[in-house]
C-alpha positions as CSV (number, residue, x, y, z in Angstrom):
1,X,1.9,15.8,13.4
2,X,2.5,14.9,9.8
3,X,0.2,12.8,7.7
4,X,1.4,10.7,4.3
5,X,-1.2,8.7,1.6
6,X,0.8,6.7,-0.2
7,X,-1.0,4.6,-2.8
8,X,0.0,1.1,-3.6
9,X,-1.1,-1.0,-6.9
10,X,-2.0,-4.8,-7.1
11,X,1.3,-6.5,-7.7
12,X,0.5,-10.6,-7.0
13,X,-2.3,-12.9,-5.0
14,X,-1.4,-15.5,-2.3
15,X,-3.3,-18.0,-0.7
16,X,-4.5,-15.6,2.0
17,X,-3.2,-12.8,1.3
18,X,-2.5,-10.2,-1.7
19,X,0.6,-8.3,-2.3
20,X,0.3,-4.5,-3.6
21,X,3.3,-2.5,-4.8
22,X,3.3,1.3,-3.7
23,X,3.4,3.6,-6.5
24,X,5.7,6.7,-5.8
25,X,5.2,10.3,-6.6
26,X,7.5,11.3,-9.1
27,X,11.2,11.7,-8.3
28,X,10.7,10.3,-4.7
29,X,11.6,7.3,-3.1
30,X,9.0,4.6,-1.8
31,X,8.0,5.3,1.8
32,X,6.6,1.6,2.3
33,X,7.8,-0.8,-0.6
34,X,5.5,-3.6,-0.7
35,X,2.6,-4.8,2.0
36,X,1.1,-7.6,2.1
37,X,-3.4,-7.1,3.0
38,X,-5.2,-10.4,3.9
39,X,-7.8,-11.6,1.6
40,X,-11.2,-11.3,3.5
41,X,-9.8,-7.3,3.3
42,X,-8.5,-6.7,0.4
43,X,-11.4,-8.4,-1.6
44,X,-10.7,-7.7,-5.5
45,X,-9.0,-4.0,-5.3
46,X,-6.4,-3.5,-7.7
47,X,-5.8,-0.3,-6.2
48,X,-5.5,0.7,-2.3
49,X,-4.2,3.8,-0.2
50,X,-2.9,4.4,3.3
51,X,-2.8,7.0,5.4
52,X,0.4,7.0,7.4
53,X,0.7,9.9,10.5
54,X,3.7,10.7,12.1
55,X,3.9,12.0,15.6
56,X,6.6,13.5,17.1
């Protein structure tokens, strides 16, 4: 079992939800892209990380 953080960045807000951009380590490609986190969550964080494991 692997396990990934990838760290995403506040990119817009929506009615409900807010949109973060992930922020890739350098020279790699994004694992995610965008995600979308619902409001009551996210709260004000500018900044949010997520722990991705991969089992095989």
């Amino acid at each position: 079992m692997s396990e990934k953080k990838v760290k995403f960045k506040f990119e817009k807000e929506n009615k409900n939800s807010v949109r973060f951009e992930e922020v890739p380590e350098d020279g790699m490609p994004p694992v995610i892209g965008s995600i979308y986190v619902q409001k009551w969550f996210a709260g004000s964080s500018k900044k949010i990380e997520i722990t991705i494991k991969k089992t095989d």
